[in-house]
C-alpha positions as CSV (number, residue, x, y, z in Angstrom):
1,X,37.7,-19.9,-81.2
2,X,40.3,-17.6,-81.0
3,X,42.7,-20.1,-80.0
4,X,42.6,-21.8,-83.0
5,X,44.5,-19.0,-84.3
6,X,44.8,-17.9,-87.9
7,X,43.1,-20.4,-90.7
8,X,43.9,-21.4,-94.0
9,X,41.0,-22.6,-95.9
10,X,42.1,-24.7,-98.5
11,X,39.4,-24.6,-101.7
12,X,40.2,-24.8,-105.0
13,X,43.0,-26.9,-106.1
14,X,43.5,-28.3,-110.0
15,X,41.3,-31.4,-109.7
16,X,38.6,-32.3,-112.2
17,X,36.3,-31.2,-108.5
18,X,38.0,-28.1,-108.6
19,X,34.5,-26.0,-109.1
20,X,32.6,-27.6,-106.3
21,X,35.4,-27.3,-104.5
22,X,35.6,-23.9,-105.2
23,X,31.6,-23.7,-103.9
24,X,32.4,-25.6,-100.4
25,X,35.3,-23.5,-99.5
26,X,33.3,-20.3,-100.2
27,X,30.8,-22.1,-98.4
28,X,33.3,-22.9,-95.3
29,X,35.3,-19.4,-95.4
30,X,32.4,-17.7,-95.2
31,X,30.9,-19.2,-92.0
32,X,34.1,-19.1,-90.4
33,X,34.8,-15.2,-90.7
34,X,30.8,-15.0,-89.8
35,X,31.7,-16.5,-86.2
36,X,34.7,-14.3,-85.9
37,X,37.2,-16.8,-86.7
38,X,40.3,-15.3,-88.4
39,X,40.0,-17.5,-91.4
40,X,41.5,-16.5,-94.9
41,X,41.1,-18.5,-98.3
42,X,44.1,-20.5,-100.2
43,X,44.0,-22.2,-103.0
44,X,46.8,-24.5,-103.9
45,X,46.5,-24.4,-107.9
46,X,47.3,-20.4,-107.6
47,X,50.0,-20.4,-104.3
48,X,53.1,-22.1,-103.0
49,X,52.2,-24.6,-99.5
50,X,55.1,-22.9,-98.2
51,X,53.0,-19.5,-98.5
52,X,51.3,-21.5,-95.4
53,X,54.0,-21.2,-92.9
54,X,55.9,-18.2,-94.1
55,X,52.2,-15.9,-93.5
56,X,52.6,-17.6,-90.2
57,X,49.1,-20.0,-90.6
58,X,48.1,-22.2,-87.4
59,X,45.8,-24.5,-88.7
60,X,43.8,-25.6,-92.0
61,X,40.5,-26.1,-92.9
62,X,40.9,-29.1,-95.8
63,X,38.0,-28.7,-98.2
64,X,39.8,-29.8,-101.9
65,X,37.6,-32.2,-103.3
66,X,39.4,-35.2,-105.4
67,X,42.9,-35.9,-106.0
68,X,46.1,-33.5,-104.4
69,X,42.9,-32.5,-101.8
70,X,41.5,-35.5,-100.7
71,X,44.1,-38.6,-101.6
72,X,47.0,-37.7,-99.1
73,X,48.6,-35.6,-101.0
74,X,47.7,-32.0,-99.4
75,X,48.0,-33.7,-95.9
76,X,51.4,-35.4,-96.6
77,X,52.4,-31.7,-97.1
78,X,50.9,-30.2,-94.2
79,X,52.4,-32.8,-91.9
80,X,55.9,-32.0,-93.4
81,X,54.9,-28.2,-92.6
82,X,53.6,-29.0,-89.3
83,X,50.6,-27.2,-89.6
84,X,47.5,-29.1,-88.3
85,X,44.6,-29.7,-90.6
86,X,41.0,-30.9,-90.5
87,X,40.0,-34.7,-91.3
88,X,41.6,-37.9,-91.8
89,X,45.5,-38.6,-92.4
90,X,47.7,-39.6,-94.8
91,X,46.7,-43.3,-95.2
92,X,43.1,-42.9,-94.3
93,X,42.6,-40.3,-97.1
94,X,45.0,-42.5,-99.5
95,X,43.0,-45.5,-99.1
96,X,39.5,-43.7,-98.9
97,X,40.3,-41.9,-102.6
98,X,41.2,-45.5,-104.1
99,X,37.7,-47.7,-104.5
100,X,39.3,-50.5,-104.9
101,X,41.6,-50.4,-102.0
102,X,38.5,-49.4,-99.8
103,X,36.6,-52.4,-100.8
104,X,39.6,-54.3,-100.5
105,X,39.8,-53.3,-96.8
106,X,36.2,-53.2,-95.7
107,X,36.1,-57.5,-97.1
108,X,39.0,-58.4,-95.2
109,X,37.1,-56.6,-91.9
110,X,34.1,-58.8,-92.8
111,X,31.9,-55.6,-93.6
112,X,29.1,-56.0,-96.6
113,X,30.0,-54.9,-100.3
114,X,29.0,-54.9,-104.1
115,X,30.5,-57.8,-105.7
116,X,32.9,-56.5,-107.9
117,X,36.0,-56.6,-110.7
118,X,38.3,-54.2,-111.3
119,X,39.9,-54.1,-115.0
120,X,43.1,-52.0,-115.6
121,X,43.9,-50.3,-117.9
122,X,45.4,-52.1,-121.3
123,X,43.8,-55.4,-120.0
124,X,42.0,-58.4,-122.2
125,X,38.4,-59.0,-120.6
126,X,35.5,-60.6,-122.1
127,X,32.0,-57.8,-121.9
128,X,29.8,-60.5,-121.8
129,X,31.1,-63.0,-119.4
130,X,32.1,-60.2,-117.2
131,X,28.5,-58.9,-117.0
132,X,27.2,-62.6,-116.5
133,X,29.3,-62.9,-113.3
134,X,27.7,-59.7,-111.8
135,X,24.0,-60.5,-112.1
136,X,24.1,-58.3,-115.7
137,X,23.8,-54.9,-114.9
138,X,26.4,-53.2,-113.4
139,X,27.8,-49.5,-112.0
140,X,31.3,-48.3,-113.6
141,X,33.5,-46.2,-111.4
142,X,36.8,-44.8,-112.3
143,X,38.6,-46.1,-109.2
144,X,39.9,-42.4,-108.0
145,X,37.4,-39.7,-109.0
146,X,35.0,-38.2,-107.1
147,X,31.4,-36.2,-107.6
148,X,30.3,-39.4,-109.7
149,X,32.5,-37.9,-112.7
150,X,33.3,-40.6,-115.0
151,X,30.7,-43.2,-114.0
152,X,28.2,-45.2,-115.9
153,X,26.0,-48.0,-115.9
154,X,25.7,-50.9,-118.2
155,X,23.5,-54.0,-119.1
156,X,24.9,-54.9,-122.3
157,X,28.4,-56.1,-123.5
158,X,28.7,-53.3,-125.5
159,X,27.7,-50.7,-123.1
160,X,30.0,-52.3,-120.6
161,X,33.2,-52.0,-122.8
162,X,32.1,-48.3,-123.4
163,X,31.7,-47.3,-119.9
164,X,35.7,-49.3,-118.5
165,X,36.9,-47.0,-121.8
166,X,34.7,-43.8,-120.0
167,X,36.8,-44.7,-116.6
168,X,40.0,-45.4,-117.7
169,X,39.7,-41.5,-119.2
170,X,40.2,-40.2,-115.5
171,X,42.1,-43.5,-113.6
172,X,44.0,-46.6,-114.6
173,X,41.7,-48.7,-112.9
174,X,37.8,-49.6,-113.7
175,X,35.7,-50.7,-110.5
176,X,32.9,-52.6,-112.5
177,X,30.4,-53.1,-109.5
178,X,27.3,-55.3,-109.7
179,X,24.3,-53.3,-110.0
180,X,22.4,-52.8,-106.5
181,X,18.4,-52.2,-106.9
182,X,17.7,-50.7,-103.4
183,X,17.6,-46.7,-102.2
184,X,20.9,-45.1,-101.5
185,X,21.6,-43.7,-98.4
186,X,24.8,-41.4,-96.8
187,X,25.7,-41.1,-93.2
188,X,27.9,-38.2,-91.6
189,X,30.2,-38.9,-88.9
190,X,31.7,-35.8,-87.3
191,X,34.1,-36.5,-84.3
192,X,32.7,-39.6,-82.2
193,X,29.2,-38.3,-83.6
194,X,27.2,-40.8,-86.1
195,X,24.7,-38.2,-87.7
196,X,20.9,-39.2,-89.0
197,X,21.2,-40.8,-92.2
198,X,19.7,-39.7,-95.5
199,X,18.3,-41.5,-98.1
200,X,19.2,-39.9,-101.9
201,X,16.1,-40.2,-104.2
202,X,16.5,-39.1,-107.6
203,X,14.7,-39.3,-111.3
204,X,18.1,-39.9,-112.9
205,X,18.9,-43.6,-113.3
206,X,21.6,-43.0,-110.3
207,X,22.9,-40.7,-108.5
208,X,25.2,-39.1,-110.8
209,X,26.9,-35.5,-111.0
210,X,23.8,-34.1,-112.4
211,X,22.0,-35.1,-109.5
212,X,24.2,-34.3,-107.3
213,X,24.6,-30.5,-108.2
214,X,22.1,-29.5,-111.3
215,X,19.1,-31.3,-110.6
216,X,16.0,-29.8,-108.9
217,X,14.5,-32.5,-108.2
218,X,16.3,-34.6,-106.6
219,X,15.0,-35.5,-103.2
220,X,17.2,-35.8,-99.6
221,X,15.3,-37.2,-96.9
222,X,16.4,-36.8,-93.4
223,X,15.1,-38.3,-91.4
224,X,15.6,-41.3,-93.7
225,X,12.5,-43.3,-93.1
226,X,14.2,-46.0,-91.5
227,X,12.9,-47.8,-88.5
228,X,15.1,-46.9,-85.2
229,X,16.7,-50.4,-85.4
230,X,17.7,-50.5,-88.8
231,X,18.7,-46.9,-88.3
232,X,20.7,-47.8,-85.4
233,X,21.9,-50.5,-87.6
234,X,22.8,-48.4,-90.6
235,X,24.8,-45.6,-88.5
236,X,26.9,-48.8,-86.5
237,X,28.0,-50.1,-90.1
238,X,29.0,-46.1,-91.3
239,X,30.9,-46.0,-88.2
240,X,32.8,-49.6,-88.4
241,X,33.4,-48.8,-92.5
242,X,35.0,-45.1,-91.1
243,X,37.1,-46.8,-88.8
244,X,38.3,-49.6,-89.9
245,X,39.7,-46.9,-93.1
246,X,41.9,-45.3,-89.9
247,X,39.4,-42.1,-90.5
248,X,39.4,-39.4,-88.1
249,X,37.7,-36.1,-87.8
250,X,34.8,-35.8,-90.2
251,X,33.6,-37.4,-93.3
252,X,30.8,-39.2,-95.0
253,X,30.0,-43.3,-96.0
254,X,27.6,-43.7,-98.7
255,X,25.6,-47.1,-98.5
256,X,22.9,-48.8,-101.1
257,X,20.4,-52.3,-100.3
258,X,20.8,-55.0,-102.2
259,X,17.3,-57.0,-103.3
260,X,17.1,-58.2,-100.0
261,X,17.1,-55.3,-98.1
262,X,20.6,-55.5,-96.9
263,X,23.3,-53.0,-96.7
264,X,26.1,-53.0,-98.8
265,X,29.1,-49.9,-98.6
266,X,29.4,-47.9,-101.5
267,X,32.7,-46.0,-100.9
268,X,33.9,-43.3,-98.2
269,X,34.3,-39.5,-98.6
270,X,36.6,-38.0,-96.2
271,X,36.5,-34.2,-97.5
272,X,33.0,-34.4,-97.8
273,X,30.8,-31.7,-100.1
274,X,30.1,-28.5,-98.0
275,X,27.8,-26.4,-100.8
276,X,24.1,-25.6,-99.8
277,X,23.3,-28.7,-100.9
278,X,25.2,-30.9,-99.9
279,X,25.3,-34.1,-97.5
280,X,27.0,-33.5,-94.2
281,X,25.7,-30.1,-93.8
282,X,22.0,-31.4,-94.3
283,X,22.6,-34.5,-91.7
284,X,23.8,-31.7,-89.4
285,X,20.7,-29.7,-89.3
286,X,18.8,-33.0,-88.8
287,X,20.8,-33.5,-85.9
288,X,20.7,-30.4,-84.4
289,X,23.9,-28.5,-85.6
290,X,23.7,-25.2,-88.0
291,X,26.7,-24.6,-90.9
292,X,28.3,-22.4,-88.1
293,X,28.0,-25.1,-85.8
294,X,29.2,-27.8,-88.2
295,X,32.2,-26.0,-89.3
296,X,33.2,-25.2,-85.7
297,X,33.2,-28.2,-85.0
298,X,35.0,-29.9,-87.4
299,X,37.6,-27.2,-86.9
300,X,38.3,-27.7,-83.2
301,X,39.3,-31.5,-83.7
302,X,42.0,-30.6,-86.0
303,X,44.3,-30.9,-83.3
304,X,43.8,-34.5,-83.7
């Protein structure tokens, strides 16, 4: 571990993520310094990038949630600093933070979605008809955000135009996706390692921010319950959607069934939650790897 060198764990940042960010870092820095690792927190909303190479940092530990953390931006700059960092690239991390462009991409490599229809900004769309070409309930995502902020579900023409207004608050762009009845589930990916999946169960109509970091009662199971082919199946599919984005490193896809019992890929996270509860740590543990472990090892392949 010492050869790593001296790390900058980036947390924080001036996303509308910024305070589970702020958790996961703590989270990350923490275990790090635990195992000896000479690991020291940054935060890019309260420091200059250059402060990165003038203290004389080897490496960085990415863990900004949303946009300037998880969109590029952050690794654009570390590649012009040539400092190494954890996770994907520049396009990977453009193209995972933009659900349009990753559904876009996943169709053309013949791998199963939502049905879907994206409305800009400023645009003329009909509610109603919209709804009736998506079976008439459907999930609203602004097409850059993160944590479930800004989403919202809607099964009437009214609602609809309500929750594209709710999106466009945070992004230009309104991925109106058709609604999807079966259990959601997430699977890790940490190196050339799929992890067990887990299937999300939660009393909230989906699961939104409140689930995600308020509720106590939402439910994570891991194992997921599957049977080992369809778990096989499920952990191929994360792996081929995490590819074919050019995503390397670590990160997460997150996966629903249709009424048939199919899967269909939600989106991809490729800075991944790392707070006590979160995902990836969770399928970790399941797979035989403790936080220590997990963050180690997501360190070491930041070499590439």
């Amino acid at each position: 571990m010492s050869a790593l060198g001296k790390v900058a764990v980036l947390f924080g940042g001036s996303s509308a993520e910024r305070e589970v960010s702020l958790r996961s870092g703590t989270a990350v820095l923490q275990a790090l310094q635990a195992e000896g690792i000479d690991a020291h927190g940054f935060d890019p909303a309260e420091r200059e990038l250059y402060a990165l190479r003038d203290e004389g940092f080897d490496r960085a530990f990415i863990v900004l949630h949303g946009r300037g953390g998880e969109d590029g931006s952050i690794q654009g700059a570390l590649d012009y600093l040539a400092i190494p960092y954890t996770g994907s690239g520049v396009l990977a991390c453009a193209l995972a933070m933009d659900k349009v462009k990753t559904k876009q991409i996943w169709q053309a490599c013949g791998l199963p979605i939502a049905a879907s229809r994206v409305v800009r900004r400023g645009d003329d769309f009909d509610a109603a008809e919209l709804l009736r070409s998506l079976t008439g309930k459907v999930m609203v995502k602004p097409a850059q955000e993160g944590s479930s902020i800004g989403m919202a579900s809607a099964s009437t023409a009214e609602q609809l135009s309500a929750a594209i207004a709710l999106a466009h608050q945070y992004d230009e762009e309104a991925l109106v996706e058709a609604w999807l009845v079966g259990p959601e589930y997430t699977v890790a990916i940490v190196g050339e390692r799929v992890l067990p999946s887990i299937r999300l169960q939660t009393s909230h109509e989906f699961y939104d921010y409140a689930a995600k970091y308020q509720a106590t009662d939402t439910q994570y199971h891991c194992p997921a319950g599957l049977s080992p082919q369809a778990e096989q199946a499920i952990q191929a599919l994360a792996y081929q959607a995490f590819r074919a984005l050019g995503a390397k490193g670590w990160g997460r896809i997150d996966l629903m069934c249709d009424s048939a019992g199919e899967f269909r890929l939600l989106e991809a996270n490729l800075v991944p939650g790392m707070t006590a509860k979160s995902l990836v740590p969770m399928a970790a543990r399941a797979g035989g790897m403790d936080f220590a472990q997990l963050v180690q090892a997501i360190l070491a392949l930041s070499d590439g």
